[in-house]
N, C-alpha and C positions, 0 to 999 in steps of 0.2 A: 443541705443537699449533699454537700460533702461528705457530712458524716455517713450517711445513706447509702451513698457509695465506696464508701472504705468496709462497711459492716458487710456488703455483698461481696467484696473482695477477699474476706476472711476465708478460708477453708477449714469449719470445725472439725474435719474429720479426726483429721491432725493433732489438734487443739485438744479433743475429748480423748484420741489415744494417750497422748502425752501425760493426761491427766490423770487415766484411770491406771496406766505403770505406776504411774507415783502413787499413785492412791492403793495397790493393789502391793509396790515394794514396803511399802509403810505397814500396811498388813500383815502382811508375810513375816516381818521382821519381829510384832508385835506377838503376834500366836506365835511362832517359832522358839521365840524367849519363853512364854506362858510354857509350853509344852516339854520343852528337852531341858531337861535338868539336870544342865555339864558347864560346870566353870571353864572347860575344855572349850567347846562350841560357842559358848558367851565369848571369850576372850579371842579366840578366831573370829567371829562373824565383826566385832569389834575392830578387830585389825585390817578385816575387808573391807569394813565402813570407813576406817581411816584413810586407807590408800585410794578408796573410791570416791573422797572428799577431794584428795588431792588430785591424783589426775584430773578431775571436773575441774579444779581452779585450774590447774596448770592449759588445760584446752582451753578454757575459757578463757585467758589470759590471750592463748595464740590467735583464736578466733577471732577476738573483740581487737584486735589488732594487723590482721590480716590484711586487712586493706589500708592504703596507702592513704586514702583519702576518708578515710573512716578511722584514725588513730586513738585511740583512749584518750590518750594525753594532749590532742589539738583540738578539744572543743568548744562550744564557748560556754563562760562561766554559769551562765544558764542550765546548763549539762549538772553540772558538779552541785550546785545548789540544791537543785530540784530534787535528785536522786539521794543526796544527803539528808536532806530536809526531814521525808517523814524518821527517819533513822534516829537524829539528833533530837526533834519534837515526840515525838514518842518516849522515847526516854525521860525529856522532862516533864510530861506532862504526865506521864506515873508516876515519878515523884511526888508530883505536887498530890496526884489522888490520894496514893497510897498513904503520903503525911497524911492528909488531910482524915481519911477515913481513920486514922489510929493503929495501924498496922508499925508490928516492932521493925527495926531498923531493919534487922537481917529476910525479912520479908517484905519490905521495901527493895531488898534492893535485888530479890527474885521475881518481884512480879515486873517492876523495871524493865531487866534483862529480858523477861519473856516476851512482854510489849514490845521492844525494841526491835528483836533479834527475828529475822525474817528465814523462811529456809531457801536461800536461793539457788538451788537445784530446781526448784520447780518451775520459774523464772526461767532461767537457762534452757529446761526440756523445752520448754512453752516455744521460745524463742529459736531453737532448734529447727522445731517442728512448721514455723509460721512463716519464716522469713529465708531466703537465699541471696549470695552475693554480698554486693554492699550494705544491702538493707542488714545480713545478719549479722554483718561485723557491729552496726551500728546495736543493734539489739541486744546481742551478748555484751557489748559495754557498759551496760546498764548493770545486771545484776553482778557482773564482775565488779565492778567497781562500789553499791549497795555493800557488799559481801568486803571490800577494803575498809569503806566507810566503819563494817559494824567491827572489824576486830580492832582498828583503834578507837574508837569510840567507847565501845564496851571494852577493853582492854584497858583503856585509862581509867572509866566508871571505876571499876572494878578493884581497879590498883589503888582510888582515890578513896572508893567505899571501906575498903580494907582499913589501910591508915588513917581515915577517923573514926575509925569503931563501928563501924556499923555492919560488918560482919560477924558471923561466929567463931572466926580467926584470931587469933589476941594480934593488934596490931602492930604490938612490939614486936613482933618477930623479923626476921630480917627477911631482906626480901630473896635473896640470896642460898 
């Protein structure tokens, strides 16, 4: 019955705008590349995406913290687990496919990354859009913290995949 009454609670309105922005900026981005052929305009819209990645963390950071009684960093270990979880399992359990199917190292360790690696922008609109007060500090400390999870986790993948060879990197290189 519970659940019953959380799903009527819901306002898709919300939920379906949030989604078709994201659905429609993903678009936009993808034809717009297809179409204008300017290493100009590539490397600007590039630059917008960057700075548009960072303010999103940097809000989501203040957000998912705003509240006193909703702090990122005071929840219980349930929180951290959970949210971790598909992040870290997902990873290895491409591994283990990707071995397993035959696939060479260095696309092992791209299909990996893609399984892994979640966009959480979409997360955070969603969250935006669904929840006010406590509830959204509570909410946006989910994919803030998913999105901490992936860059050390994939950041070490990465660094670890590298120096035993199973990039297209020579692993002698320095890191440096």
């Amino acid at each position: 019955q519970a659940d019953k009454d959380f799903v009527h609670m819901i306002d898709f309105g919300p939920l379906f705008t949030s989604l078709v922005v994201v659905f429609a900026a993903i678009s936009l981005g993808v034809v717009a590349t297809d179409k204008i052929d300017s290493h100009n305009f590539n490397l600007q819209a590039n630059r917008f995406g960057n700075f548009a990645g960072v303010a999103l963390l940097i809000f989501s950071a203040v957000i998912s913290n705003a509240n006193k009684d909703a702090f990122l960093w005071q929840r219980s270990w349930k929180f951290y687990v959970g949210v971790a979880a598909p992040c870290v399992v997902a990873l290895l359990i491409a591994n283990i496919v990707t071995t397993y199917t035959g696939l060479k190292k260095p696309e092992r360790v791209s299909s990996s990354i893609e399984c892994c690696y979640q966009n959480t922008g979409i997360a955070t609109s969603v969250a935006l859009s669904m929840f006010n007060g406590n509830a959204l500090s509570e909410a946006m400390g989910v994919p803030f913290y998913y999105g901490i999870v992936e860059i050390s986790v994939l950041g070490l993948y990465c660094i670890g995949a590298w120096k035993a060879g199973w990039t297209k990197a020579p692993p002698e290189e320095p890191f440096w």
